[in-house]
N, C-alpha and C positions, 0 to 999 in steps of 0.2 A: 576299280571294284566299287559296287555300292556300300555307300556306308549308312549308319541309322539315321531315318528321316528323308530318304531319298536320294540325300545328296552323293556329289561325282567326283570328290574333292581331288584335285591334281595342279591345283599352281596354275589351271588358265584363267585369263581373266574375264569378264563379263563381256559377251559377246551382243550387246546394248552400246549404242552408239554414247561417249561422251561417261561410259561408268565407269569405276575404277575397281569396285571392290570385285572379288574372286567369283568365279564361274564354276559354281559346285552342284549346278543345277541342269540336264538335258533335255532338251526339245526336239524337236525334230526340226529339217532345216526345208524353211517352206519356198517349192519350187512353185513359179506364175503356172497354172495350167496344168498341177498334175494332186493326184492324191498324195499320201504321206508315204506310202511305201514305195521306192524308188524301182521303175519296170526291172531293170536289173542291178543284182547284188543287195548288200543288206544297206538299211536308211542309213541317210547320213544326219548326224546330229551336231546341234550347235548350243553353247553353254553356256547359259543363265548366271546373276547372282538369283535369289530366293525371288526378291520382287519384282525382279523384271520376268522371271519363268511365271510367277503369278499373272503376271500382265500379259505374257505371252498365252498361258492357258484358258482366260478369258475371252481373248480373240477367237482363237483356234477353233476354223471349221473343217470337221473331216470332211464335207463333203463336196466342200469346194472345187471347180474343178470338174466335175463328174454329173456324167449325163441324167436327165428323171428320173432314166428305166433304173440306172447301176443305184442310185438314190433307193428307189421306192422298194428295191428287193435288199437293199442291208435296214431300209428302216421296219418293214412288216414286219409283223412277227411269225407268219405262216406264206413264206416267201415259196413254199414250192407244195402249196395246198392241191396241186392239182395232178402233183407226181402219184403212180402209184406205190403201194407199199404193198410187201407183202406179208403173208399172216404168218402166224407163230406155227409152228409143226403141232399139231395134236398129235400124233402117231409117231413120235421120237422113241427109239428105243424099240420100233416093232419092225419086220422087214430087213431093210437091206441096209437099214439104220442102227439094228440092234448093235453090232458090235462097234458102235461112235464111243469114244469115252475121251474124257478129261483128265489129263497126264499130272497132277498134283505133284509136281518136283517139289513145292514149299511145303506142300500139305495146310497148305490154306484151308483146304476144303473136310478135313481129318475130322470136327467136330462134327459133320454134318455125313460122313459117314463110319464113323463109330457111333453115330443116335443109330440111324440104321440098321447098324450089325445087332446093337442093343436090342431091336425092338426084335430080329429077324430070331434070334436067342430065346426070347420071351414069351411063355405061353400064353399072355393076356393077350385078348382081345384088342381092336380099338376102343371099344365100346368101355370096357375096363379100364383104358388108360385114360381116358377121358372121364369117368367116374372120379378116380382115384385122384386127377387132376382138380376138378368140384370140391374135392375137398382140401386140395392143398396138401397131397402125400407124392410119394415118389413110387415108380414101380414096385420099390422093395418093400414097399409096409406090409406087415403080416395084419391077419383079419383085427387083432388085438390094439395095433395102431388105431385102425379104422374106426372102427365102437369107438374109441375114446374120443378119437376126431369129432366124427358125428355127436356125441356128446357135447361135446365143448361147444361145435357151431351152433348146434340146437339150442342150446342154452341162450346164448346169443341173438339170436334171430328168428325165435318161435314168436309168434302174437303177442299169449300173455306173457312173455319177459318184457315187450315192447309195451305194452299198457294198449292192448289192442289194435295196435300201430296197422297199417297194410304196406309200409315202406319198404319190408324187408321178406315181404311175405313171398317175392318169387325166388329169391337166393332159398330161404327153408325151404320151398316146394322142389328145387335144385338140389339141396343136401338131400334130401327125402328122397327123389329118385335115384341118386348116385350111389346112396347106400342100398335103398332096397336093388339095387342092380347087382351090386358087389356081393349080397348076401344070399341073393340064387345065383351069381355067376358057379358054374362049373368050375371053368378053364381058374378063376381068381381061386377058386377055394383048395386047389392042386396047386398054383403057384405060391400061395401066403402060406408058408408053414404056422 
């Protein structure tokens, strides 16, 4: 079993010609003629102390052994640029695809359909929840949050609080429509008690 720092610790000794100290360290065992993973079965490995497996990883060419072509397609980065791919579904969910779904035994996916269910619940608009996001509220704010919000940031972020500033002048032009949206919205003014 690996222990911390790497090492293989088990009583062998340093498989370095002429060393004595313990062999806590694995390499792989290098055959003339071939790469490091052995054609069949799993690699076979031979055990270091620390500085000789330094010494050994030093040396160590993966690619020795191996023809240009098998070289040039593990070094590219885009080894198979000329395969095609194919595109994402646009139309998932319409057709003979509608009834595809994803089986959430963990319920990994629960937070991302209970937003969902939330929003499918919700008389607001997107346009609404996006307002009400502008100003850093939650679907549930009543109109009386809102005012206050918009107050607060306005305060903050108007010109003359800034000494004429223009830095902050598209965030208040942002507050300014999110509220005046919220304050004709319909659908907000039924949903905000």
């Amino acid at each position: 079993m690996k222990a911390r720092g790497g090492a293989y610790p088990g009583g062998r000794p340093c498989a370095h010609d002429g060393c004595s100290e313990p062999g806590d360290y694995r390499a792989p065992v290098k055959k003339p003629g071939s790469a490091f993973a052995a054609p069949s079965g799993p690699p076979e490995w031979q055990y270091f102390c620390l500085e000789h497996v330094r010494e050994f990883n030093a040396k160590w060419n993966y690619f020795e052994g191996l023809d240009p072509d098998t070289v040039w397609s593990q070094e590219t980065a885009y080894p198979n640029w000329d395969r095609a791919t194919r595109a994402f579904a646009h139309n998932l969910g319409q057709g003979a695809d509608a009834e595809v779904r994803v089986e959430d035994v963990h319920s990994v996916l629960r937070w991302k359909q209970e937003a969902a269910q939330a929003r499918a619940r919700s008389p607001l608009t997107r346009e609404d929840r996006q307002a009400l996001a502008r100003l850093g509220l939650p679907e549930t704010a009543t109109m009386d949050e809102v005012k206050a919000k918009y107050r607060t940031l306005a305060r903050r972020y108007h010109p003359d609080a800034n000494k004429g500033s223009r830095e902050h002048e598209a965030r208040f032009t942002a507050l300014t429509e999110a509220y005046g949206h919220l304050e004709a919205s319909a659908t907000f003014a039924r949903g905000a008690r």
